[in-house]
ZAMAR-823106 format. One record per residue (C-alpha): residue in one letter; x, y, z. Coordinates in Angstrom, 2 decimals, m for minus. Each point is the difference from the previous one (the first is absolute). Example, Ala and Ser with C-alpha at 12.3 -4.5 7.8 and 13.67 -1.06 7.14 Angstrom:
(r A,(12.30,m4.50,7.80))
(r S,(1.37,3.44,m0.66))
***
This chain:
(r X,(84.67,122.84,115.45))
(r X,(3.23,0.28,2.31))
(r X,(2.61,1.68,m2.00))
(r X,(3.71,m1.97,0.58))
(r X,(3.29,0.99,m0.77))
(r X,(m0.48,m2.29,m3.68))
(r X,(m3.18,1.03,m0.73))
(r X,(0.28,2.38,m3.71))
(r X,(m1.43,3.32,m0.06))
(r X,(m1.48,0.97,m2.78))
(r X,(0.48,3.25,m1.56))
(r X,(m2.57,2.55,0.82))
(r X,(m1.24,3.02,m1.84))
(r X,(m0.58,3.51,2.23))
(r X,(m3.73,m1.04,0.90))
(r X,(1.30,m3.19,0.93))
(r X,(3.24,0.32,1.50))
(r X,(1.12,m1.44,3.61))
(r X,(m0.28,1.48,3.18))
(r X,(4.00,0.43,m0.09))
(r X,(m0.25,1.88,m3.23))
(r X,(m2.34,2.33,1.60))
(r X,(1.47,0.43,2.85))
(r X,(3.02,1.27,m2.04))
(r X,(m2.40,2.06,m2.47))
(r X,(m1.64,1.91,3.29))
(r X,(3.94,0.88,1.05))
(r X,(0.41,1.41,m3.44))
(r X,(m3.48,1.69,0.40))
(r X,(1.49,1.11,3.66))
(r X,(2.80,1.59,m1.66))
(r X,(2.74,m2.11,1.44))
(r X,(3.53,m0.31,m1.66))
(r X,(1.81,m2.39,1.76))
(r X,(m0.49,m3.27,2.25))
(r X,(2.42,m1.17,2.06))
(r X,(0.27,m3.88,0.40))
(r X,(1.81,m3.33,0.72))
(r X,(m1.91,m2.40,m2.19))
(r X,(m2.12,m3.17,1.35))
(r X,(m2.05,m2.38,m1.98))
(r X,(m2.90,0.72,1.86))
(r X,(m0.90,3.86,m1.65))
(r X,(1.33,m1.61,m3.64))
(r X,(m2.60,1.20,m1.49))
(r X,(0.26,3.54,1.19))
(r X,(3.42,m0.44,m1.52))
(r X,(m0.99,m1.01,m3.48))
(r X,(m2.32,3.27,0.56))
(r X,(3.19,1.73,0.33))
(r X,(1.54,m1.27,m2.50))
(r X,(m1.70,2.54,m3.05))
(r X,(m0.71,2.75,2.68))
(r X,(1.24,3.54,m0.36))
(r X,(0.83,m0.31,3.99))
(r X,(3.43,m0.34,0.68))
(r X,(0.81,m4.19,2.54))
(r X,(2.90,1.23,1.94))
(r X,(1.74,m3.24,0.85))
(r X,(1.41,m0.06,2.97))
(r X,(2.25,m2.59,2.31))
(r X,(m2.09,0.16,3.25))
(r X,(m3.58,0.66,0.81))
(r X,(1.70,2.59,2.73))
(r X,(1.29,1.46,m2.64))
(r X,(m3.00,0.16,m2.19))
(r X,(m2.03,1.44,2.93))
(r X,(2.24,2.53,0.83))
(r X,(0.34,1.17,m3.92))
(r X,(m3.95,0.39,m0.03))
(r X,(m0.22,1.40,3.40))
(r X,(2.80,2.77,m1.59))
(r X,(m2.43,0.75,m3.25))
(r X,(m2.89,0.57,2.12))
(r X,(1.87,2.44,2.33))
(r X,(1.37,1.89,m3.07))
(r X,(m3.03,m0.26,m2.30))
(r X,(m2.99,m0.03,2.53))
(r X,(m1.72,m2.88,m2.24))
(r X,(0.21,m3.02,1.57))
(r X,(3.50,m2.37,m0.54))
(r X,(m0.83,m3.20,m1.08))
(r X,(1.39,m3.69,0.63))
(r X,(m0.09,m3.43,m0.96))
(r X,(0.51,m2.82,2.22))
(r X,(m0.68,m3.52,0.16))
(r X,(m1.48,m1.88,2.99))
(r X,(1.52,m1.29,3.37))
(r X,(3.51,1.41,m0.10))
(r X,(m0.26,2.18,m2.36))
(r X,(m3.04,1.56,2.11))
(r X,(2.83,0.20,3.04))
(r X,(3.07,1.24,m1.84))
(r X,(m2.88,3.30,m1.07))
(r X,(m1.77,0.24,3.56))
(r X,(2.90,2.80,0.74))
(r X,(m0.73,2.29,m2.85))
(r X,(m3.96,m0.30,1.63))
(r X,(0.94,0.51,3.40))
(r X,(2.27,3.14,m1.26))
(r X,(m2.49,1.60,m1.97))
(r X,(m2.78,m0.53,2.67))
(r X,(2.41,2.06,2.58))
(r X,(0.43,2.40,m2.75))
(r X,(m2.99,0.61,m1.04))
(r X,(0.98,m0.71,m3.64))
(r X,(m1.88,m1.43,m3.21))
(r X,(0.78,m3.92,m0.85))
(r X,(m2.04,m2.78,m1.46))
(r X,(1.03,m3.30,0.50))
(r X,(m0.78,m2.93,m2.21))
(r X,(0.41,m3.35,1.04))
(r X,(m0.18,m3.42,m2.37))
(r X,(m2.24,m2.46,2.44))
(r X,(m0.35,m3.56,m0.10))
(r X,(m3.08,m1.68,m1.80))
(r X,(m3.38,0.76,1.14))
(r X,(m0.68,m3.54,0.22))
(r X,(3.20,m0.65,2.17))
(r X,(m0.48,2.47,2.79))
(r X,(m0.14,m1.73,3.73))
(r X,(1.93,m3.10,m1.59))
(r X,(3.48,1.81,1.52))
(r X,(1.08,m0.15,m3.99))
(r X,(3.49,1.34,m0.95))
(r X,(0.65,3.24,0.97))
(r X,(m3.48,0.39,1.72))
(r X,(m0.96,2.65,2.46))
(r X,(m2.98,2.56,0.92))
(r X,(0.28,3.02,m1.80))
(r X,(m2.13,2.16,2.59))
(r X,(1.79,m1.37,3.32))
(r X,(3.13,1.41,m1.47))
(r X,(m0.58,2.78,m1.42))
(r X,(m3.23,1.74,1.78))
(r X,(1.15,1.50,3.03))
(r X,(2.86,1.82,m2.33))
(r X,(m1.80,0.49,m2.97))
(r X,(m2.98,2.72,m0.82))
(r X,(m2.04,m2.99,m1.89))
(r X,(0.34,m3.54,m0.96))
(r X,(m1.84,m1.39,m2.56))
(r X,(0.54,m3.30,m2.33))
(r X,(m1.32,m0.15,m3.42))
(r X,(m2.66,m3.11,0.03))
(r X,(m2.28,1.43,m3.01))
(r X,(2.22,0.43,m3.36))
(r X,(m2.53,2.90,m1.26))
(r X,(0.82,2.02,3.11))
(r X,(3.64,0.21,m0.67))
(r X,(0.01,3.82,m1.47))
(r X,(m2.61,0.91,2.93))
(r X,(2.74,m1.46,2.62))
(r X,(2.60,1.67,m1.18))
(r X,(m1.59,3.38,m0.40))
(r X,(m1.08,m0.44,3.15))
(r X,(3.19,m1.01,1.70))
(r X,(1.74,2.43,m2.18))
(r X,(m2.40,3.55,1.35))
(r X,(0.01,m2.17,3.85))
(r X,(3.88,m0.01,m0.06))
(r X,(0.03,3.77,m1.18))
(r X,(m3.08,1.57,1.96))
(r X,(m0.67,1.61,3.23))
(r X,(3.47,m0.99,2.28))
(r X,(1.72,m1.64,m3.01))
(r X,(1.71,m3.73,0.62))
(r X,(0.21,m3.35,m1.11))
(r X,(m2.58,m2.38,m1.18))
(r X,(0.38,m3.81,m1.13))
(r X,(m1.80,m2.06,m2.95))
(r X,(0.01,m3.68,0.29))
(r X,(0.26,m1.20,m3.81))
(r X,(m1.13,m4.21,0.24))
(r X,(2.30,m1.14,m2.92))
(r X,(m3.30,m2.17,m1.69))
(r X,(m1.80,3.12,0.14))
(r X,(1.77,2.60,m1.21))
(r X,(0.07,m2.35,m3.35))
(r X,(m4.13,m0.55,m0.29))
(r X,(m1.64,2.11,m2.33))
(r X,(m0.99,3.46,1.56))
(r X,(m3.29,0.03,m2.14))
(r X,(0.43,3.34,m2.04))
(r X,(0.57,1.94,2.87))
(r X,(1.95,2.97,m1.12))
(r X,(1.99,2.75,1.73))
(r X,(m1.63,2.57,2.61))
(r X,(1.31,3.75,0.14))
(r X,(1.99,0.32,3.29))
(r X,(m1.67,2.19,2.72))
(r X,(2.15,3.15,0.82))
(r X,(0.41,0.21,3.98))
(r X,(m0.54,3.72,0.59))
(r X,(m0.79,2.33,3.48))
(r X,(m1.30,3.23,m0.72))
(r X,(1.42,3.15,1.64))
(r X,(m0.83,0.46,3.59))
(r X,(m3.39,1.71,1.10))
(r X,(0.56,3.75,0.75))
(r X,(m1.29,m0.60,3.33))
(r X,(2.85,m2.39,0.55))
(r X,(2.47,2.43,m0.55))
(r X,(m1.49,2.45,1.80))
(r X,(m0.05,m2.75,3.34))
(r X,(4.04,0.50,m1.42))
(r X,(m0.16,3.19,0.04))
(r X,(m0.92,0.58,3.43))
(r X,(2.24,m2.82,1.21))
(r X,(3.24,2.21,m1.42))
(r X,(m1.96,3.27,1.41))
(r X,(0.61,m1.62,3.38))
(r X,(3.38,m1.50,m0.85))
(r X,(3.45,1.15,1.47))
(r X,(2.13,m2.09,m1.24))
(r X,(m1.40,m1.95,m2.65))
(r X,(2.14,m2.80,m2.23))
(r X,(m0.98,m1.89,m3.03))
(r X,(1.29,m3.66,m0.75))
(r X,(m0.21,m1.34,m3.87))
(r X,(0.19,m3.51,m0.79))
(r X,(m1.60,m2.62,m1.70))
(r X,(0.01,m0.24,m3.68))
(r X,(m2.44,2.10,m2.89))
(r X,(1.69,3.04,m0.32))
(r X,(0.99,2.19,m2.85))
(r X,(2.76,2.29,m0.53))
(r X,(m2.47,3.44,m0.27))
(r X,(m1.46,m1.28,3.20))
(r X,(3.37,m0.95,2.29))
(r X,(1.20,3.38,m1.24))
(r X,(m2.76,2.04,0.90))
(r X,(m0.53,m1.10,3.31))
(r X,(3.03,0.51,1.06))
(r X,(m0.15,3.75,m1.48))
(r X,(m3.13,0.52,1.87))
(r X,(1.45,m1.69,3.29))
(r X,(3.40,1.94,m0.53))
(r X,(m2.26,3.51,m0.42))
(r X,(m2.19,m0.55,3.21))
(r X,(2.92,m1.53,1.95))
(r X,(m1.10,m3.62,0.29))
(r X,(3.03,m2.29,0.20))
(r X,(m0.66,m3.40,m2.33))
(r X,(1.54,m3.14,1.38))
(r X,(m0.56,m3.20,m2.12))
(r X,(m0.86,m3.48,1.29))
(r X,(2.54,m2.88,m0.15))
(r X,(1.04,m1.38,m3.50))
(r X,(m2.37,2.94,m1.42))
(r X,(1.88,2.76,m0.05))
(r X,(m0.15,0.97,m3.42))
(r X,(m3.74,1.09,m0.31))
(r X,(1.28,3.57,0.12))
(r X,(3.24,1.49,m0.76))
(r X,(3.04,0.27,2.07))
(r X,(1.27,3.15,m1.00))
(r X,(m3.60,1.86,0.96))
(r X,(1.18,2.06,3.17))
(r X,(m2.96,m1.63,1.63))
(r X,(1.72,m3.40,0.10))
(r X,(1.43,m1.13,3.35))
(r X,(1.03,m3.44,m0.33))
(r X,(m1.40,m3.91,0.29))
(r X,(m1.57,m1.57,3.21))
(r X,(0.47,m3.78,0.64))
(r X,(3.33,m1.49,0.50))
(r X,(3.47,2.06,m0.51))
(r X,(m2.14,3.07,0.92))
(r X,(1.50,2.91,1.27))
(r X,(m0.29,0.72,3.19))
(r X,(m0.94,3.58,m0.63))
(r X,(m2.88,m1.08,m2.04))
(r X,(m1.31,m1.57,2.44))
(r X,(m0.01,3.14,3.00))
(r X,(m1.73,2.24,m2.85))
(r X,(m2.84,m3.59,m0.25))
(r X,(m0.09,0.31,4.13))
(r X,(m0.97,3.56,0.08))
(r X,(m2.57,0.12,m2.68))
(r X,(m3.46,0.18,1.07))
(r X,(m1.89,m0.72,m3.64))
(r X,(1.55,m2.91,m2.39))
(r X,(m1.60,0.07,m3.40))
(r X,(0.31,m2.98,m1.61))
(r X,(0.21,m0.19,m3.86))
(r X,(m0.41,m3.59,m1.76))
(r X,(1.30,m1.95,2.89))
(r X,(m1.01,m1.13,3.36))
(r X,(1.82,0.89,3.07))
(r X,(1.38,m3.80,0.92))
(r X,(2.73,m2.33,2.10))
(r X,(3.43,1.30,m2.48))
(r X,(m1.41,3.42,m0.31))
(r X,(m0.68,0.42,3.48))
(r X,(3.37,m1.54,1.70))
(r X,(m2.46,m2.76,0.93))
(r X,(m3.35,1.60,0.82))
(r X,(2.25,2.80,2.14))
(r X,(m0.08,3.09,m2.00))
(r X,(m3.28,2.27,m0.67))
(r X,(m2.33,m2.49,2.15))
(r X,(m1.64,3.24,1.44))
(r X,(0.30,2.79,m2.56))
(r X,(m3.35,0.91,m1.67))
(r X,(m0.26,m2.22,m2.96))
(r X,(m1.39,0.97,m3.81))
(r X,(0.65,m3.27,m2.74))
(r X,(m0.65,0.94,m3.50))
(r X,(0.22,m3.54,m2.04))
(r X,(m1.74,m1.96,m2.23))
(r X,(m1.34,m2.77,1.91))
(r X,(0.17,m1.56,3.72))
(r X,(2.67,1.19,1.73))
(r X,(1.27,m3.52,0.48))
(r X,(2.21,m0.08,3.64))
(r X,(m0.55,3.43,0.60))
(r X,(1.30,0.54,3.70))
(r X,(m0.83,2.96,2.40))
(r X,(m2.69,2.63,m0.22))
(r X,(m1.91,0.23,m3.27))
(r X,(m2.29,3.04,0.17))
(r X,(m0.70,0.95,m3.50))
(r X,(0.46,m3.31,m3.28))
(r X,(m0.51,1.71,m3.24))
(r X,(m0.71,m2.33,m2.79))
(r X,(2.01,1.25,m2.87))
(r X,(3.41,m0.75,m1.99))
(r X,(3.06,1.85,0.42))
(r X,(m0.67,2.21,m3.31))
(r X,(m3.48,0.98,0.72))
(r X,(0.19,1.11,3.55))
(r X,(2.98,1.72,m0.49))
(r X,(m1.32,2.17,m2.80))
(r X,(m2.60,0.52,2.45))
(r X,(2.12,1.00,3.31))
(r X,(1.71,2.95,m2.68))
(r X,(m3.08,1.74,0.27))
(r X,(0.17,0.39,3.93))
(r X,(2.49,2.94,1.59))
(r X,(1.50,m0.04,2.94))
(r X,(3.44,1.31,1.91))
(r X,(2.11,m1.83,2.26))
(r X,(3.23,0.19,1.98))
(r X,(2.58,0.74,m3.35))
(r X,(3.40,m0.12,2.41))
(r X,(m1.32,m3.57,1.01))
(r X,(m0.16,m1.27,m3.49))
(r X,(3.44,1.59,m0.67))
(r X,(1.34,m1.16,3.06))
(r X,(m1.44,m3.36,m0.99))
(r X,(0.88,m0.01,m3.27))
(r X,(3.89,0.81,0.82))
(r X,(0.15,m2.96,2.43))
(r X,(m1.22,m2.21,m2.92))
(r X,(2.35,1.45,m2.24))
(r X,(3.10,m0.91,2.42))
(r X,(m1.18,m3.22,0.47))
(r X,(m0.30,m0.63,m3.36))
(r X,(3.22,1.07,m1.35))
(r X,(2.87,m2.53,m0.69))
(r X,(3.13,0.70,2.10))
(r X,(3.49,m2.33,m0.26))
(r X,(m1.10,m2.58,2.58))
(r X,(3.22,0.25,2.79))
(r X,(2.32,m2.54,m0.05))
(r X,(m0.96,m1.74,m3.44))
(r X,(2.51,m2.56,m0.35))
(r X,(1.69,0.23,m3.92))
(r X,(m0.46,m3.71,m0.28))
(r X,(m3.58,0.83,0.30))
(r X,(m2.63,1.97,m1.58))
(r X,(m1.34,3.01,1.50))
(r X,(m3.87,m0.52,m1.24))
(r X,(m0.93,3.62,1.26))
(r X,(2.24,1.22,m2.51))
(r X,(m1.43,m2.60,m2.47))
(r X,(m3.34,1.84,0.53))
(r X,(1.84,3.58,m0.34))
(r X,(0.98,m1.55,m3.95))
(r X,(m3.43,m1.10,m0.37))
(r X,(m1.67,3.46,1.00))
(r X,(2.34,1.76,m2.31))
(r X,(m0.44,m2.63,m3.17))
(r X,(m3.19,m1.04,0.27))
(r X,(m3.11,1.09,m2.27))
(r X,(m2.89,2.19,2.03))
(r X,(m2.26,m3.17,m1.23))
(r X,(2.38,m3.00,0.75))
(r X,(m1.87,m2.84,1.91))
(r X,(1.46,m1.18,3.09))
(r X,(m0.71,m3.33,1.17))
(r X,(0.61,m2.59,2.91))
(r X,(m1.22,m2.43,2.42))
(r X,(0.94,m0.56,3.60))
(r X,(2.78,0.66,1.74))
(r X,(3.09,2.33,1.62))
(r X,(1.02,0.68,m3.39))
(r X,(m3.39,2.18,m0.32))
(r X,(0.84,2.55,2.33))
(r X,(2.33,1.84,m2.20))
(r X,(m2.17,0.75,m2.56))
(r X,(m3.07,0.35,1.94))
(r X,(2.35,2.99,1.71))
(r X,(1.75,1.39,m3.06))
(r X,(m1.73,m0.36,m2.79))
(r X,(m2.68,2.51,m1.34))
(r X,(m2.80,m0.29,m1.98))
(r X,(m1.94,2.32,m1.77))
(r X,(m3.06,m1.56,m1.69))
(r X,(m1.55,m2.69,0.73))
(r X,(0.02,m3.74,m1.07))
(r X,(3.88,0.49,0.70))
(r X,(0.20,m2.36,2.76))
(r X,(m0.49,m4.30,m0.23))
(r X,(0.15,m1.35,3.63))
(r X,(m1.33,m2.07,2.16))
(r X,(m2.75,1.54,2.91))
(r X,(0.37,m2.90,1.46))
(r X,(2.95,m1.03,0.31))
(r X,(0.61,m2.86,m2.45))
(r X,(2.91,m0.82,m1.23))
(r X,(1.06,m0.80,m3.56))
(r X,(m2.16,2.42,m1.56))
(r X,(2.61,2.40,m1.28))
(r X,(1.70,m1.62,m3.02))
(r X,(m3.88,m1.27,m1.37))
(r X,(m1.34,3.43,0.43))
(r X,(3.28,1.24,m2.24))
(r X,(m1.06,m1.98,m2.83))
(r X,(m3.04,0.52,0.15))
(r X,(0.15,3.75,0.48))
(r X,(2.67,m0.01,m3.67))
(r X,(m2.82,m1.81,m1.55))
(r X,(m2.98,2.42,0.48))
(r X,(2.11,2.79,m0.72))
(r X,(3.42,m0.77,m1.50))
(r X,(1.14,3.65,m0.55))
(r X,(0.08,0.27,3.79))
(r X,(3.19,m0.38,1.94))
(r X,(m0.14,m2.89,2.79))
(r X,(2.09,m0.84,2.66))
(r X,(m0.43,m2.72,2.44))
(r X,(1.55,0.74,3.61))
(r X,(0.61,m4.16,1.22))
(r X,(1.23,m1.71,2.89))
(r X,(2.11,m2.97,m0.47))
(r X,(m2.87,m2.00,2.32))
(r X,(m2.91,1.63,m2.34))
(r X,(1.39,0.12,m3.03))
(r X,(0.92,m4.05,0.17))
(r X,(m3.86,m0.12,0.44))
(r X,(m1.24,0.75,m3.76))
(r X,(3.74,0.61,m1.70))
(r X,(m0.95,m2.53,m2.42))
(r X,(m2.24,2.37,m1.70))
(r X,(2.93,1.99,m1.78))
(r X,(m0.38,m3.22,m2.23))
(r X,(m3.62,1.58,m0.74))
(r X,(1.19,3.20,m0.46))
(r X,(2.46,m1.36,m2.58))
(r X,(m2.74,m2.00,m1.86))
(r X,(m2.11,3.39,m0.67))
(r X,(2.36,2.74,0.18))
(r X,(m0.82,1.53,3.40))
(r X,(2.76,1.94,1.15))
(r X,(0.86,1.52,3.57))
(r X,(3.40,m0.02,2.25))
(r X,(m0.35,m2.00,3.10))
(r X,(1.92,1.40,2.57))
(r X,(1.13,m3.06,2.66))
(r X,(1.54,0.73,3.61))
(r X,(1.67,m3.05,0.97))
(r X,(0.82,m0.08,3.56))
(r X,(m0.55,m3.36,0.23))
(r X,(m2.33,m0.38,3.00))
(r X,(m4.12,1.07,0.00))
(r X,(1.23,3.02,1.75))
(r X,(m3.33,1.32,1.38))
(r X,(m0.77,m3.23,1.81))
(r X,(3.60,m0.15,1.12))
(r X,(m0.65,4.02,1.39))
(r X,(m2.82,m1.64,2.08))
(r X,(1.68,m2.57,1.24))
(r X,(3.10,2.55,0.84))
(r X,(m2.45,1.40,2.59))
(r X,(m2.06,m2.73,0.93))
(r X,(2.89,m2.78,0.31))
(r X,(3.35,1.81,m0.13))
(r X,(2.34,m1.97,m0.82))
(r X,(m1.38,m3.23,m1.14))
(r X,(m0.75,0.25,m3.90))
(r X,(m2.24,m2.67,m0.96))
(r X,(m1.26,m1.08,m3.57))
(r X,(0.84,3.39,m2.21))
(r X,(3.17,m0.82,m1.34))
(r X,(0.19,m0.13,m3.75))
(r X,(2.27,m1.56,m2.55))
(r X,(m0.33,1.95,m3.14))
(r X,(1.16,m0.73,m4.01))
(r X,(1.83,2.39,m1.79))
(r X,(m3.12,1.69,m0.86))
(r X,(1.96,2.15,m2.94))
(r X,(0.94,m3.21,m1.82))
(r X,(m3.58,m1.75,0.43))
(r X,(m1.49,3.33,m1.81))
(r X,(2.36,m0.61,m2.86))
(r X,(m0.43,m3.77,0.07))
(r X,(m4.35,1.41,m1.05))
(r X,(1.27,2.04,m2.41))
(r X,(0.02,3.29,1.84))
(r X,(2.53,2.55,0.79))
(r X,(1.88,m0.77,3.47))
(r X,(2.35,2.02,1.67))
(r X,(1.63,m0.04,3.43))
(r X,(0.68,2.81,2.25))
(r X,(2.28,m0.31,2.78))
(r X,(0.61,3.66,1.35))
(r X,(m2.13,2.93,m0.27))
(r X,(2.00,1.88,m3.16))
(r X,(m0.63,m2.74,m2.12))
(r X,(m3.81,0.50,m0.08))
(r X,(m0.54,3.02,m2.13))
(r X,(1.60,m1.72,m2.96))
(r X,(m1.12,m3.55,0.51))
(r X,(m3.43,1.61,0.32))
(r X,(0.22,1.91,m3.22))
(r X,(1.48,m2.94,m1.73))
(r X,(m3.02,m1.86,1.02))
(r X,(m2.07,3.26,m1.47))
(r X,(0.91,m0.32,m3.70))
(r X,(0.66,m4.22,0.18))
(r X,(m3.59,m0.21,m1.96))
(r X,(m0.25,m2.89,2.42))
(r X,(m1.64,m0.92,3.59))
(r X,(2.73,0.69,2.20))
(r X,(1.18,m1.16,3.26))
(r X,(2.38,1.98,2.17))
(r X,(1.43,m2.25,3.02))
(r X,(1.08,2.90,3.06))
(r X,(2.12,m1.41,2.19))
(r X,(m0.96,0.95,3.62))
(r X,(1.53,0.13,3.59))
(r X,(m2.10,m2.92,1.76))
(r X,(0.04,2.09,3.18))
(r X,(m1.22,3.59,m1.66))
(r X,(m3.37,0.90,1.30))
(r X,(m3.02,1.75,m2.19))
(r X,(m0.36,3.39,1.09))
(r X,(m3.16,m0.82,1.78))
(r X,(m2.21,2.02,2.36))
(r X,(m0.38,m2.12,3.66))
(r X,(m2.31,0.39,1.87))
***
């Protein structure tokens, strides 16, 4: 029988219960705590599943959204975000929270409400092919066609999105069969995705490697670590002399204050970061890939004898690749602590001085008082800011400052886009108050990116998420109009902006909205936001013309 939208469904006991229940019951089993969703009436039954669950449905305005708040709890959590979507549009509005975590290498599941079974190839409403879309993003694609699979498919999908190189993975959920009986299938454990400690013959190919070395540098990245392990690499890098760099958007796998640190590659660099990378003649790569951002598009460390220590493929790895070591960030470093070796200490100071200038807040010159001075903004930030506040944003000029000024010291500190997509900063705020809420958050937002998912500070009201969102409004997408600056002087074209009164839309939500029109009123706006009890937005005025303090190259 071909289950329609009238069609009653009768109650079912937990032997008998639908494939939607299930699928819900294996979530629970997963240990998930929250979905993130725009509802559709083709998952309803996954809904009604819901509905008695102990898992949290996190609401949201736009599938974006929803997507980016998943992709945000997988990051921080390391089990796999989860989101609800229905078919056709729905499906689009979520492709960039797939394409984001498949460039960054983080855990998602999507699952999408389908048409009928007995519809498909009829170009029914809302139709399209799951697979074409979605498989040359996602790490599997799979629609549920058997109702007594459903716990097997997402057990799979959820230990698929999580293993090896973690990403995303898609479920197609047919709305007639996610309501058929799944015929006393019951929950399966979920698998734990593990790599064991690296052989001690491949540290001791390592060990020689650094025997030979000069002028050896690690690079961190990537996602998996703990606090014990961040801080004891860079202890054992600072002892032997081993400068750390960290890859782009992933700089807080270890912590900045370790006098191994020397700074971020990828864009707003510094350009002394990048002589030390041109001199070094053995790159050790620690849960990341060397790729195009990292690199200064495939430029940097090409030749320099190569080690990658990740779990996984090294997914658009660039350059020389001598030694891959198949192990997460926590296990291989535990395992590089038990190697010695002594390197060039006046180059990691020197190194590690030049990082420290660079990343120092200084009164930018000529800051106009009808402006705000966001270097100083970041100088009040440094100074209030919790050691374990979460910093997030998307894409955008507005990133460089905190990219440059901000520290972090453990990890799971930073929410941003690998990848460049915008909108993700405000979602990844809420969602970052919701899986922890004793955390401080604050959103860093250009007027362009923050317009993207603002909405969802009307989620953030609806379950208590809290966060300050930060917006620089210089009315124009700046970094586009930077390009065009040297491509096409003089002939701006399609990056203007026309902005609300972003203070008064926070308030007209519910939040706490403030506007800051010259640098000295930030500290207090800022700590008015603090103890509001509220979401908070504070609109920053900014000269259109003022630059980011970028790197060029």
């Amino acid at each position: 029988m071909t289950i329609t939208e009238s069609t009653p469904v009768a109650p079912m006991t937990k032997t008998d219960r639908s494939a939607g229940h299930l699928i819900v019951a294996q979530l629970e089993h997963e240990g998930v705590e929250r979905v993130y969703c725009v509802p559709g009436e083709s998952y309803l039954d996954v809904l009604d599943g819901l509905h008695d669950s102990s898992i949290s449905t996190v609401v949201t305005r736009h599938e974006g959204g929803a997507g980016f708040m998943a992709l945000a709890e997988g990051r921080l959590t390391g089990r796999p975000g989860v989101v609800l979507v229905t078919r056709g549009p729905g499906a689009a509005n979520a492709f960039i929270a797939v394409h984001t975590a498949h460039q960054d290498a983080t855990p998602l599941v999507l699952m999408v409400g389908l048409i009928p079974v007995a519809d498909r190839g009829r170009e029914a409403f809302q139709e399209f092919d799951l697979t074409s879309w979605f498989g040359s993003t996602a790490k599997h694609v799979v629609t549920l066609d058997d109702p007594s699979s459903a716990a097997r498919v997402v057990a799979e999908s959820m230990r698929i999105a999580r293993s090896g190189r973690p990403g995303p993975v898609v479920i197609g959920l047919p709305e007639d069969v996610i309501r058929l009986s799944a015929q006393g299938a019951d929950v399966l454990d979920p698998s734990r995705a593990a790599t064991g400690a690296p052989s001690d013959a491949v540290m001791a190919e390592l060990d020689e490697r650094l025997e030979r070395a000069q002028r050896p540098l690690i690079v961190v990245g990537g996602d998996g670590w703990s606090a014990e392990a961040g801080r004891s690499l860079a202890d054992w890098a600072g002892a032997q002399g081993i400068p750390i760099a960290a890859d782009f958007r992933a700089w807080d796998a270890v912590p900045h204050d370790s006098d191994a640190y020397v700074g971020s590659l990828g864009y707003g660099r510094a350009d002394s970061l990048a002589a030390l990378v041109a001199e070094t003649d053995l790159v050790l790569h620690v849960g990341c890939p060397r790729t195009d951002v990292q690199s200064d598009g495939y430029r940097l460390l090409q030749a320099a004898e190569t080690v990658v220590a990740m779990a996984g493929e090294p997914l658009g790895h660039s350059g020389r690749l001598d030694q891959l070591i198949g192990a997460d960030p926590v296990a291989f470093a535990a395992a590089l602590l038990e190697t010695r070796h002594r390197f060039d200490l006046e180059r990691l100071r020197t190194a590690r001085a030049e990082h420290l200038r660079f990343s120092t807040p200084s009164a930018e010159p000529g800051a106009s008082g009808d402006y705000v001075d966001l270097t100083a903004v970041m100088a009040v930030l440094r100074d209030e800011l919790s050691e374990d506040a979460v910093i997030t944003f998307g894409a955008g000029n507005h990133a460089i400052w905190p990219s440059r000024y901000l520290p972090h010291r453990v990890p799971g500190t930073l929410l941003a886009p690998r990848n460049g997509a915008m909108g993700m900063g405000v979602p990844a705020a809420v969602a970052a108050s919701l899986v922890d809420p004793k955390r401080e958050v604050v959103s860093i937002a250009g007027d362009g990116c923050f317009l993207m998912n603002g909405q969802e500070v009307a989620t953030a009201i609806g379950y208590g998420a809290r966060f300050i969102a930060i917006i620089v409004d210089n009315g124009v997408y700046a970094t586009i109009r930077e390009h065009q600056e040297t491509h096409y002087p003089e002939r701006p074209s399609g990056t203007h902006l026309t902005n609300p009164d972003f203070a008064a839309l926070a308030r007209s939500f519910g939040a706490f909205g403030a506007t800051v029109t010259s640098t000295e009123q930030f500290g207090d706006a800022f700590r008015a936001a603090r103890v509001s009890g509220l979401p908070a937005v504070l609109h920053l005025r900014q000269d259109p013309t003022a630059r980011a303090p970028r790197t060029d190259r």
